[in-house]
C-alpha positions in Angstrom: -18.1 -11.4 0.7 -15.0 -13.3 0.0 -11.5 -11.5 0.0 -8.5 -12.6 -2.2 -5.3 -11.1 -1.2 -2.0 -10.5 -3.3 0.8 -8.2 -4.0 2.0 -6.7 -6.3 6.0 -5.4 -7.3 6.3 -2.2 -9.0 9.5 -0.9 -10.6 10.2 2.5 -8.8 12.8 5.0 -8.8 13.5 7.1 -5.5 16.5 8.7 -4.5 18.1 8.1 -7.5 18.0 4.1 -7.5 16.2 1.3 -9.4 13.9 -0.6 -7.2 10.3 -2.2 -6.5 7.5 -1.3 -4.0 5.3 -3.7 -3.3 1.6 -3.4 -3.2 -0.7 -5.4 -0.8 -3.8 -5.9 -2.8 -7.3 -6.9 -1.1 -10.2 -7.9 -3.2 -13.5 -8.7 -2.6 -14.9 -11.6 -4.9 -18.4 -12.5 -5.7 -18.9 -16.7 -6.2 -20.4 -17.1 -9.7 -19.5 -13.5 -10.9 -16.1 -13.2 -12.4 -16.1 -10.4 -13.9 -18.0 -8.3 -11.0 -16.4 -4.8 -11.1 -15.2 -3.0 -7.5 -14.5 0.8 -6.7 -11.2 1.0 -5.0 -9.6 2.8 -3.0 -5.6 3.4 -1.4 -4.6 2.6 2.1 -1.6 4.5 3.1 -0.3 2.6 6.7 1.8 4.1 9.9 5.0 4.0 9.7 5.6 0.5 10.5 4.1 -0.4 6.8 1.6 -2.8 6.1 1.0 -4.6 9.5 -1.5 -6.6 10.8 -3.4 -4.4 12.2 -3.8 -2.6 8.5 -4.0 -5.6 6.7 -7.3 -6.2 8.9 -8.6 -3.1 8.4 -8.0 -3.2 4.6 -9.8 -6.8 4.7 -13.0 -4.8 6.3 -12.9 -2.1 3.6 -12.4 -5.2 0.8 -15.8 -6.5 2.6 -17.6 -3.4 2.1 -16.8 -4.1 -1.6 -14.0 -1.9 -2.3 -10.0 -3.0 -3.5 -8.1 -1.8 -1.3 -4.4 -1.1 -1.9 -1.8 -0.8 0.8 1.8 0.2 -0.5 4.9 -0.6 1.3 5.6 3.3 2.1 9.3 3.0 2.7 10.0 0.9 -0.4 13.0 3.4 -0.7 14.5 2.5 2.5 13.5 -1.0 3.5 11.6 -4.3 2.1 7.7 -4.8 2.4 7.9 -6.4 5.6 6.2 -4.8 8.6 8.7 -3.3 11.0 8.3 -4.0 14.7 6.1 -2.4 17.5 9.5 -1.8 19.2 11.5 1.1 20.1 14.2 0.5 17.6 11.6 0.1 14.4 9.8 3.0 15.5 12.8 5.0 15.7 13.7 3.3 12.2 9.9 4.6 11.0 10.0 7.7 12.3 13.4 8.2 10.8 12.2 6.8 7.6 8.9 9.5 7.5 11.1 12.6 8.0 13.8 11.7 5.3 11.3 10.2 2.8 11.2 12.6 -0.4 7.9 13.2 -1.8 7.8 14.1 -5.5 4.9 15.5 -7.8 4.8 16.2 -11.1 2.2 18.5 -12.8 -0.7 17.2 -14.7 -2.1 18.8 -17.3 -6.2 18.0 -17.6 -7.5 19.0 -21.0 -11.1 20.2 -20.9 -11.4 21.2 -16.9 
């Protein structure tokens, strides 16, 4: 199975500011069937974002026939690039994890 890869920016607000997060997007493609439908599923990364490492393993999932999307996780804090196997992005990441704020807000399901 072919994969296409992209990204995608979406507006965000965390921490009280305007800004994107961008969305790595794998997708498997069938030759000859455009319009061939997927399940999908999200791919949340370590804290070094969307490495190579987790780009390869979202490729493998894509193969299986899934979309698979991989946020950049510290949108809030940094840009969609990968940070470093090094001591001074991992103390970045694990800095990043423990002041991240996660919100939720309430759904309301009608009929469940």
């Amino acid at each position: 199975m072919l994969i296409k890869e992209s990204h995608v920016d979406v507006p965000t607000t965390a921490n009280g500011k305007d800004g994107t997060m961008r969305i790595f997007v794998f997708h498997p493609t069938i030759p000859g069937y455009p319009n061939a439908r997927f399940p999908g599923v999200a791919l949340f990364s370590e804290i070094y974002q969307v490495t190579g490492p987790v780009a390869r393993f979202a490729r493998q999932i894509a193969g299986q026939g899934y979309i698979v999307a991989a946020p950049s996780s510290y949108h809030d804090f940094t840009g969609p690039e990968p940070l470093k196997y090094d001591v001074e992005d991992t103390d970045r990441g694990n800095k990043f994890k423990i002041e991240k704020v996660c919100h939720s807000e309430p759904i309301l399901l009608h009929g469940i």
